[in-house]
N, C-alpha and C positions, 0 to 999 in steps of 0.2 A: 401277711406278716413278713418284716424283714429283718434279717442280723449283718450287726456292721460294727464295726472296730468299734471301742468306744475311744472317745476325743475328749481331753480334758474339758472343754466346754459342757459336757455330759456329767461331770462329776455332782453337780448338786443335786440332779434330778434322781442322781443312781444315791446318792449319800439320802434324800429324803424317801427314794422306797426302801431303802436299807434301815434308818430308824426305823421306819413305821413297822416293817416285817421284827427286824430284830430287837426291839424295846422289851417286849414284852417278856420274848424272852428272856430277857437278862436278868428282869424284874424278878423276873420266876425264880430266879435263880441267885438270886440276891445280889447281884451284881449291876455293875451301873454300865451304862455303853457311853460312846461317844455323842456330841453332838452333831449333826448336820454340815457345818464349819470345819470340825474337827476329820469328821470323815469326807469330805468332800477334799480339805488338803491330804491327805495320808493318800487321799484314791492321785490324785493328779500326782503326786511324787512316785506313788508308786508305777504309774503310766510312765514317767520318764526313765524307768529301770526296765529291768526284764520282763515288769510283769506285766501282764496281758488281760483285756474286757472286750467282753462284743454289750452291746445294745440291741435289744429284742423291740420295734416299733411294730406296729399295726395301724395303717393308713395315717401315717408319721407322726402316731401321737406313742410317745415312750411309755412303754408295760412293763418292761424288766430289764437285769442285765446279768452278766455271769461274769466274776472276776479271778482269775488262777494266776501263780507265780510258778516258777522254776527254781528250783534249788538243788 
């Protein structure tokens, strides 16, 4: 397993485990989430600010990722 920056290139694959983990959620919860698209650009602007993603791969195929800001 390795962690490594994440790269805006990275953003669809992280924005599609992110729907699929957080839909449900929201559903739960009566609430709607973003699209794929939607959170795939918000992640890439948000890379170009302060905020920060690693990429979790395992024999280089993407499993996860972790995304934090600073404020």
């Amino acid at each position: 397993m390795e962690l490594r920056p994440m790269k805006k290139t990275d953003a669809l694959k992280a924005a599609a485990l992110a729907i699929r983990v957080l839909t449900p959620q929201f559903k739960k919860n009566g609430e709607g989430f973003l699209n794929k698209n939607q959170y795939a650009e918000r992640l890439k602007a948000a890379l170009d600010s302060m905020e920060f993603g690693i990429v979790i791969e395992d024999k280089g195929k993407f499993i996860g990722f972790a995304h934090w800001y600073y404020e």
